[in-house]
C-alpha atoms as an extended CHARMM CRD file, in Angstrom:
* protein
*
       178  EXT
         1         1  UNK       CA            -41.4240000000     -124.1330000000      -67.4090000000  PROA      1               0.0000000000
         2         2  UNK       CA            -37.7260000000     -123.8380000000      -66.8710000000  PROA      2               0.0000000000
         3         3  UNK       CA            -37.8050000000     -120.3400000000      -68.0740000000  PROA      3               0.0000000000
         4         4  UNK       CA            -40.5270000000     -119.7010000000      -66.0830000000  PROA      4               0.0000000000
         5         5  UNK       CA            -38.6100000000     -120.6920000000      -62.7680000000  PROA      5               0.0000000000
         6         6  UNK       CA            -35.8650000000     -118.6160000000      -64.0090000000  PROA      6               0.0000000000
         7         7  UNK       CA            -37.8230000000     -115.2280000000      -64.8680000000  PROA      7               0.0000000000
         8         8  UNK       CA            -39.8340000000     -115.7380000000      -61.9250000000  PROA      8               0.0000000000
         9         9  UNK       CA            -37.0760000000     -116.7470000000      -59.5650000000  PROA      9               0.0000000000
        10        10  UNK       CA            -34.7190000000     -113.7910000000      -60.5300000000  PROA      10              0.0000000000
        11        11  UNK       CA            -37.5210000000     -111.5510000000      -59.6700000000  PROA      11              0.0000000000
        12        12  UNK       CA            -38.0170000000     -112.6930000000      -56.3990000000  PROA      12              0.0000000000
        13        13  UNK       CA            -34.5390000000     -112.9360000000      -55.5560000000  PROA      13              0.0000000000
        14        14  UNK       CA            -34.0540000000     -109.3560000000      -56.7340000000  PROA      14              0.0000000000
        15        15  UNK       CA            -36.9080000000     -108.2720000000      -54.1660000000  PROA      15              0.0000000000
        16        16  UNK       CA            -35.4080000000     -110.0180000000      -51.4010000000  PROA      16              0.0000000000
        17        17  UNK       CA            -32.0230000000     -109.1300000000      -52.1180000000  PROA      17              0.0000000000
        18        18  UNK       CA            -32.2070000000     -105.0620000000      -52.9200000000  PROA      18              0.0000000000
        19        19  UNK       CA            -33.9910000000     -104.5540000000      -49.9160000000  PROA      19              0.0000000000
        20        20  UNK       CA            -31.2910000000     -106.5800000000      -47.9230000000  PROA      20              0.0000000000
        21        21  UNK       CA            -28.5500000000     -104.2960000000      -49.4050000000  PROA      21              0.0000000000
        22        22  UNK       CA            -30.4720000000     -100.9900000000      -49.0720000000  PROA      22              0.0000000000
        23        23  UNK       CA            -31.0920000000     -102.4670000000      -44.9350000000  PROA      23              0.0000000000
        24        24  UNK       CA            -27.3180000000     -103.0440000000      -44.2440000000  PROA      24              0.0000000000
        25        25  UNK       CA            -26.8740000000      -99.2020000000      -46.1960000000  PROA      25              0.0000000000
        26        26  UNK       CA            -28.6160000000      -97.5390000000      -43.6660000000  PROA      26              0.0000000000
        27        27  UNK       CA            -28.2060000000      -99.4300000000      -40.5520000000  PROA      27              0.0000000000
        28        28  UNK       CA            -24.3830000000      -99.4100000000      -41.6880000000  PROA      28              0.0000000000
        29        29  UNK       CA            -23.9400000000     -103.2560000000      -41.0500000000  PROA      29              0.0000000000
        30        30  UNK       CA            -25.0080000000     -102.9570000000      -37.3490000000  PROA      30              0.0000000000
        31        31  UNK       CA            -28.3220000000     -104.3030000000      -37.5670000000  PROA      31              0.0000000000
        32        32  UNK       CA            -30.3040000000     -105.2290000000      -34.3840000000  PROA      32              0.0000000000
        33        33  UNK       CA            -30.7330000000     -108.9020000000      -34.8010000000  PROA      33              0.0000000000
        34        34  UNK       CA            -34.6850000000     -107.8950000000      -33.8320000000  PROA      34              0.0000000000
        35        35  UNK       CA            -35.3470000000     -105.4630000000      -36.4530000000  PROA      35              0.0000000000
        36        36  UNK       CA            -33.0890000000     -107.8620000000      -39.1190000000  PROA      36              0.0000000000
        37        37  UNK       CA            -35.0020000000     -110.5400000000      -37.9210000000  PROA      37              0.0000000000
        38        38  UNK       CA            -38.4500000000     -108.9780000000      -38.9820000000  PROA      38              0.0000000000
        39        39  UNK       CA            -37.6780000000     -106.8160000000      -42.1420000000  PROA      39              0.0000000000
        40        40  UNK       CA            -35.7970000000     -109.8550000000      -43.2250000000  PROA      40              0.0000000000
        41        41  UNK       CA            -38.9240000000     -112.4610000000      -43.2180000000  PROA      41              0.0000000000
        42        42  UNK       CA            -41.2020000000     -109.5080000000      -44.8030000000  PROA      42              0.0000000000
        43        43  UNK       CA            -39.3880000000     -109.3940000000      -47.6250000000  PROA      43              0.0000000000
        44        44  UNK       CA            -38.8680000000     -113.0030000000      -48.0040000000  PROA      44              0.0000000000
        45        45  UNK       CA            -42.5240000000     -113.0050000000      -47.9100000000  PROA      45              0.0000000000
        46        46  UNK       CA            -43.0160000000     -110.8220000000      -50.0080000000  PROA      46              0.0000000000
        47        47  UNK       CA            -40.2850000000     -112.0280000000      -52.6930000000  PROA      47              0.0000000000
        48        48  UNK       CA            -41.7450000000     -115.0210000000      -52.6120000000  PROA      48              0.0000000000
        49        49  UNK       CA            -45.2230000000     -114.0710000000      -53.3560000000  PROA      49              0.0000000000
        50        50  UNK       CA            -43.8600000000     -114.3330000000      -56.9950000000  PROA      50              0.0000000000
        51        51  UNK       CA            -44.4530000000     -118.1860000000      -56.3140000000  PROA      51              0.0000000000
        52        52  UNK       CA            -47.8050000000     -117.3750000000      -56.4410000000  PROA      52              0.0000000000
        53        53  UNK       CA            -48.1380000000     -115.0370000000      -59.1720000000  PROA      53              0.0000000000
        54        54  UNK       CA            -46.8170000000     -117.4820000000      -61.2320000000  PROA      54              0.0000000000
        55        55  UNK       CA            -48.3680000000     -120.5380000000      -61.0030000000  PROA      55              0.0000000000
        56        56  UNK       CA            -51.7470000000     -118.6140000000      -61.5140000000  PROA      56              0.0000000000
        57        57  UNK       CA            -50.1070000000     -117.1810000000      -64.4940000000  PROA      57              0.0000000000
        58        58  UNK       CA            -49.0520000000     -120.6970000000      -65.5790000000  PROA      58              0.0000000000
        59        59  UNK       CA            -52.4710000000     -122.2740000000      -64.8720000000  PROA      59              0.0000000000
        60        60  UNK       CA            -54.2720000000     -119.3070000000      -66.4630000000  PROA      60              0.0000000000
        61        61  UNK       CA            -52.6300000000     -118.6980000000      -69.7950000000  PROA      61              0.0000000000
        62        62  UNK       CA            -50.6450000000     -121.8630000000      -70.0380000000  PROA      62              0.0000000000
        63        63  UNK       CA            -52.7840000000     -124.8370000000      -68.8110000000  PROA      63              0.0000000000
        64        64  UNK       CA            -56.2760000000     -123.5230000000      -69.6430000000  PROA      64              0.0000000000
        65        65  UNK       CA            -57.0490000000     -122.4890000000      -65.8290000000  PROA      65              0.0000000000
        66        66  UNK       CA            -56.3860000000     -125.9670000000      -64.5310000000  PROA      66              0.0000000000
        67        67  UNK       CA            -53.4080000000     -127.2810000000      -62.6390000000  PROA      67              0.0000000000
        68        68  UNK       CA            -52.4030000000     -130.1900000000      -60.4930000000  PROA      68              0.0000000000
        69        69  UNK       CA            -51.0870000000     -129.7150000000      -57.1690000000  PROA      69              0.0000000000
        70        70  UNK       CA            -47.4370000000     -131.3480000000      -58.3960000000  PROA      70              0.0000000000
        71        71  UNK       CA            -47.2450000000     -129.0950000000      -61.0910000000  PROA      71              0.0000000000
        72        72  UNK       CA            -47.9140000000     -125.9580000000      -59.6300000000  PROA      72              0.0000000000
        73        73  UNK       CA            -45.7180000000     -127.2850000000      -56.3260000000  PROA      73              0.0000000000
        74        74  UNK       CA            -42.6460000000     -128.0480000000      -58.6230000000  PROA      74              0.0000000000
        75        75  UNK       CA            -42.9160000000     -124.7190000000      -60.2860000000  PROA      75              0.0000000000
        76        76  UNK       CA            -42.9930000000     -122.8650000000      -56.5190000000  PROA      76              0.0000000000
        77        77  UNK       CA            -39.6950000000     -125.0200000000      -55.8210000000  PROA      77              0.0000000000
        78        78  UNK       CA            -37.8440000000     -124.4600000000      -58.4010000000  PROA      78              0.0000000000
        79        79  UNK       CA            -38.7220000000     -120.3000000000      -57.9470000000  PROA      79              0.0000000000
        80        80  UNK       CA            -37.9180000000     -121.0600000000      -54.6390000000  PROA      80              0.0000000000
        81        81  UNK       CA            -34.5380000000     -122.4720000000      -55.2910000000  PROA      81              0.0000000000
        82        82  UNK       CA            -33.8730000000     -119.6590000000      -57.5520000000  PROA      82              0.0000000000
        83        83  UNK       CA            -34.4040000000     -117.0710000000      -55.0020000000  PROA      83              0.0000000000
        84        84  UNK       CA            -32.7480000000     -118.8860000000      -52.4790000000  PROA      84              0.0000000000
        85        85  UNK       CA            -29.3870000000     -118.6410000000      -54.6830000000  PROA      85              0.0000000000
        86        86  UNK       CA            -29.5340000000     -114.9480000000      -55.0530000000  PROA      86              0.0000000000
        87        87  UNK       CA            -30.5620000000     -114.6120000000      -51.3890000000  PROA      87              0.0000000000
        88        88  UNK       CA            -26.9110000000     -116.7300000000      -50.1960000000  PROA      88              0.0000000000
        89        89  UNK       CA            -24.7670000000     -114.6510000000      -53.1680000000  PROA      89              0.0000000000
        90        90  UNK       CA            -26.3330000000     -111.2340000000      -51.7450000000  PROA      90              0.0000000000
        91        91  UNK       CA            -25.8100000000     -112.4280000000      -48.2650000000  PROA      91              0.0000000000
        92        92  UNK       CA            -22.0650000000     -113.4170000000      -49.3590000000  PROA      92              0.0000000000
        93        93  UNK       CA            -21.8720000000     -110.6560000000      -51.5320000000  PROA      93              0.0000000000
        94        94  UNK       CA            -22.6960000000     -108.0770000000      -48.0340000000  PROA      94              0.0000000000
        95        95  UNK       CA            -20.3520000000     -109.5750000000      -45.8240000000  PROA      95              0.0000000000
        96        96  UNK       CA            -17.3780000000     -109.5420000000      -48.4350000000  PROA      96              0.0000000000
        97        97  UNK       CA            -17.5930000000     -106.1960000000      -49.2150000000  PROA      97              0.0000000000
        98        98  UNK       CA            -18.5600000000     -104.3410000000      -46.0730000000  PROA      98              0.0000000000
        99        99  UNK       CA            -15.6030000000     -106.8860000000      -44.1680000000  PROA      99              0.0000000000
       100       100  UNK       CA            -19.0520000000     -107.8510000000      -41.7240000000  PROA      100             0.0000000000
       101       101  UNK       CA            -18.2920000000     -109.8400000000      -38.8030000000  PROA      101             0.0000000000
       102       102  UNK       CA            -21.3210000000     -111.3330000000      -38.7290000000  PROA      102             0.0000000000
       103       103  UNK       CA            -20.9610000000     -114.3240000000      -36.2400000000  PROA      103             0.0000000000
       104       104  UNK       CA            -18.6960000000     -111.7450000000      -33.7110000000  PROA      104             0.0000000000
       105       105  UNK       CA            -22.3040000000     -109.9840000000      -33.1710000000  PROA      105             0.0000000000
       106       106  UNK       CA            -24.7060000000     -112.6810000000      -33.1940000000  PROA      106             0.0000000000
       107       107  UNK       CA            -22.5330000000     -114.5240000000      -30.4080000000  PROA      107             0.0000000000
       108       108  UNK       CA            -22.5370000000     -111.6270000000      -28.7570000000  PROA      108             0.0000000000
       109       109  UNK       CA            -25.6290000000     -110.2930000000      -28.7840000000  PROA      109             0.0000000000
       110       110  UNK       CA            -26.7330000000     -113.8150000000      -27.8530000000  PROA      110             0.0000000000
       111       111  UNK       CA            -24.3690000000     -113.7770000000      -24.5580000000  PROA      111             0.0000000000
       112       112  UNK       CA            -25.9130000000     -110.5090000000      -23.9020000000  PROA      112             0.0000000000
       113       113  UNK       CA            -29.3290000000     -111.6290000000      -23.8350000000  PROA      113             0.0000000000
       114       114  UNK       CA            -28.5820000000     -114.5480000000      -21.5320000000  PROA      114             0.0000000000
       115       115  UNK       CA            -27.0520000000     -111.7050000000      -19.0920000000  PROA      115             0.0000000000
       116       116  UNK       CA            -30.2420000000     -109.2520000000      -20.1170000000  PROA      116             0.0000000000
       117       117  UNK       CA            -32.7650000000     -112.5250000000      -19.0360000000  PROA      117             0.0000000000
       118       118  UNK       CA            -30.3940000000     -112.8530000000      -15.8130000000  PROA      118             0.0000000000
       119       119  UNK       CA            -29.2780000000     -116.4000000000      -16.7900000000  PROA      119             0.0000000000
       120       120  UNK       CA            -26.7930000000     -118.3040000000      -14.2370000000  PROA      120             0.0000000000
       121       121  UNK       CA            -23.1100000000     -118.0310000000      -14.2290000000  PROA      121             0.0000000000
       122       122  UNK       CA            -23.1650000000     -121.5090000000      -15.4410000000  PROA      122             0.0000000000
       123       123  UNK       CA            -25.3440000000     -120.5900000000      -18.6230000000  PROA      123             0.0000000000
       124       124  UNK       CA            -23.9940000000     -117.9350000000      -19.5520000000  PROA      124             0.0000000000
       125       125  UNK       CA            -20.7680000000     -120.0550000000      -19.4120000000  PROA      125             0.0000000000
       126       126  UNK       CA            -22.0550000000     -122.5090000000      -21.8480000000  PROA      126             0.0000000000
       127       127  UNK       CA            -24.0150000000     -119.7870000000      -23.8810000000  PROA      127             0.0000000000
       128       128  UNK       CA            -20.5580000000     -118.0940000000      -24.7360000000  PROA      128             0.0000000000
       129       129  UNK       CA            -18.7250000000     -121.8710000000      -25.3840000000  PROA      129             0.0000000000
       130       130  UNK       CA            -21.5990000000     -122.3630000000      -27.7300000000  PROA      130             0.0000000000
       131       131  UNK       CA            -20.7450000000     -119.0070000000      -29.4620000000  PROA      131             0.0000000000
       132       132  UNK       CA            -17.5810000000     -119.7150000000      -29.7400000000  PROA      132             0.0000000000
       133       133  UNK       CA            -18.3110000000     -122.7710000000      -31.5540000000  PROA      133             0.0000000000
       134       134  UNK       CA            -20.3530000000     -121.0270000000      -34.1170000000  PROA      134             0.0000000000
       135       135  UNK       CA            -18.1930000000     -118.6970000000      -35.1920000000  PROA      135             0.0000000000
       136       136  UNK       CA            -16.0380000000     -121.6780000000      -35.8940000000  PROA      136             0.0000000000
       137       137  UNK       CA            -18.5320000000     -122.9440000000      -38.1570000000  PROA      137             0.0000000000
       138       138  UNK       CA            -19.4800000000     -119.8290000000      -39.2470000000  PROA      138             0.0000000000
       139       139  UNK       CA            -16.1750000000     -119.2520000000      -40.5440000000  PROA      139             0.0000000000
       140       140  UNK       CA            -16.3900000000     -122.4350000000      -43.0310000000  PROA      140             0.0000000000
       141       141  UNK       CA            -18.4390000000     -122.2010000000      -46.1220000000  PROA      141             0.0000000000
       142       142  UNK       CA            -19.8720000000     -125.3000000000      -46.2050000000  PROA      142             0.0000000000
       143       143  UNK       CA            -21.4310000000     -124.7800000000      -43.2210000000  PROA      143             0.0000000000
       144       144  UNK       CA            -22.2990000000     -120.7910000000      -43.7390000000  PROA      144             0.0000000000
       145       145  UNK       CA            -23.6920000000     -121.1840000000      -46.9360000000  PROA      145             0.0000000000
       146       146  UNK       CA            -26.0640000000     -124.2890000000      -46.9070000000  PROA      146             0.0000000000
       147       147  UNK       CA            -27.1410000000     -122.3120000000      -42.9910000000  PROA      147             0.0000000000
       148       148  UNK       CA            -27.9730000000     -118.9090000000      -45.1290000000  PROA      148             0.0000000000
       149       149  UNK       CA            -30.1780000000     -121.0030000000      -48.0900000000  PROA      149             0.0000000000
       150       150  UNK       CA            -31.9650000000     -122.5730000000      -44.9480000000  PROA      150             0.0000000000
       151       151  UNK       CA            -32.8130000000     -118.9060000000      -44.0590000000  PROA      151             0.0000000000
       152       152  UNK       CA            -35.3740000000     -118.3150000000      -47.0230000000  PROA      152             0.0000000000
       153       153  UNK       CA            -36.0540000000     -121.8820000000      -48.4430000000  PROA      153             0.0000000000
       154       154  UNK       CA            -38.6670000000     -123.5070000000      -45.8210000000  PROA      154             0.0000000000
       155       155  UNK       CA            -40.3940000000     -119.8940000000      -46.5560000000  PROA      155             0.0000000000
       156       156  UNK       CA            -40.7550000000     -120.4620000000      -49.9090000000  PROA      156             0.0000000000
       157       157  UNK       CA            -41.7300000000     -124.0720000000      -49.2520000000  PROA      157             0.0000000000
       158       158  UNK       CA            -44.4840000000     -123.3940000000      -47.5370000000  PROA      158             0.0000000000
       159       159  UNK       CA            -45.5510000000     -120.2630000000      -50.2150000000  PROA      159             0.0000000000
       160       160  UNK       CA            -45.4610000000     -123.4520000000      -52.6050000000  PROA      160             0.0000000000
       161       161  UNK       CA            -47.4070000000     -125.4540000000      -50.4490000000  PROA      161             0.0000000000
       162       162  UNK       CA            -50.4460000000     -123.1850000000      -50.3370000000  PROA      162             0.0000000000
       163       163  UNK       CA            -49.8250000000     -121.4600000000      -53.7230000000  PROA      163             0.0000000000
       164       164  UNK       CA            -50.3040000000     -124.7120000000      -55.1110000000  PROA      164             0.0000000000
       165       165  UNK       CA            -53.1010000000     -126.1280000000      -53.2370000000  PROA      165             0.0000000000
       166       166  UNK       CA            -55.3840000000     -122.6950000000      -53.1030000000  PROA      166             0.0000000000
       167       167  UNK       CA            -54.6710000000     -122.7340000000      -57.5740000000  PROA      167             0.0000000000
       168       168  UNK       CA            -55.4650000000     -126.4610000000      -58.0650000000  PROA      168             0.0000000000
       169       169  UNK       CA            -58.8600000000     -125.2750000000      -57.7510000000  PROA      169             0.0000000000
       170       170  UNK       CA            -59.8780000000     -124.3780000000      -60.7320000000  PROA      170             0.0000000000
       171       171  UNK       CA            -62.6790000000     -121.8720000000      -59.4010000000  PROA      171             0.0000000000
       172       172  UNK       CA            -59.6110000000     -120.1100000000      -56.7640000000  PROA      172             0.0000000000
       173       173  UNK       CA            -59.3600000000     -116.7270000000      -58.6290000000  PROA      173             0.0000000000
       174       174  UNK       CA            -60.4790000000     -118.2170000000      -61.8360000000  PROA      174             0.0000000000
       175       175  UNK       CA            -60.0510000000     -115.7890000000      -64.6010000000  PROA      175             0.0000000000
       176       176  UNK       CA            -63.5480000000     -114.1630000000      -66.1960000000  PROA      176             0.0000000000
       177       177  UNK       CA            -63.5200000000     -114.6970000000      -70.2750000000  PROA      177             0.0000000000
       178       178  UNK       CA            -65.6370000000     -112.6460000000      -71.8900000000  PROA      178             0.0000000000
């Protein structure tokens, strides 16, 4: 199974992280947090669809077209953690080598939209304190890096979840022998 998580988990971490390198390419690290927002989930979504190609795969030539919810959970977790990995190193990997200020335009564009939505003085005031704290934090590692996992993991979580309880059912997409 381990080799399973791995094969599977590479491949879904290549889909969400080619598309995350091609994005930054073109929009030339300047994002809008909107359009990041939503591309970014898609392919997460769609990366992580591997989670469920697999543990039909597993349950279908593997198990004899029968598997537990654990089993096919554990499997969409471990994928999941996989992915997750490449997702923080491509992340990492981005910011490094385009020199990204990442947390100098999310603060801002926050502030912004608190001025946009016409927010009080006072607000805005702790808006741009609470900015200021987060590139702080952003700055630090251990705080950047477990933040970016958190990103894509609860999405493949929840692919497990229903992955594995749609394929415990034996008749879900049950394959047709001849």
């Amino acid at each position: 199974m381990i080799q399973k998580i791995l094969g599977y988990g590479v491949v879904a971490g290549i889909i969400v992280g080619v598309p995350m390198i091609v994005t930054f390419a073109a929009f030339g690290g300047h994002m809008p947090l909107s359009y990041g927002m939503i591309i970014g989930y898609t392919t997460m979504l769609i990366a992580l669809s591997t989670v469920f190609v697999a543990i039909k795969r597993y349950r279908d030539a593997d198990l004899g077209g029968v598997i537990g919810f654990w089993k096919g959970f554990g499997l969409g977790l471990g994928i999941s953690v996989v992915a997750s990995v490449i997702y923080v190193l491509t992340w990492e990997g981005i910011t490094a080598f385009t020199h990204m200020d990442f947390a100098t335009g999310y603060a801002n564009a926050m502030v912004e939209q608190q001025k946009a939505a016409g927010a009080s003085a006072e607000v805005i005031a702790r808006t741009s304190a609470e900015m200021e704290q987060f590139k702080i934090d952003y700055a630090n590692p251990l705080y950047r890096l477990p933040m970016t996992f958190t990103e894509i993991f609860p999405v493949g979580v929840l692919v497990s979840v229903i992955a594995a309880a749609l394929l415990r059912n034996r008749r879900f997409l049950a394959v047709r022998r001849a």
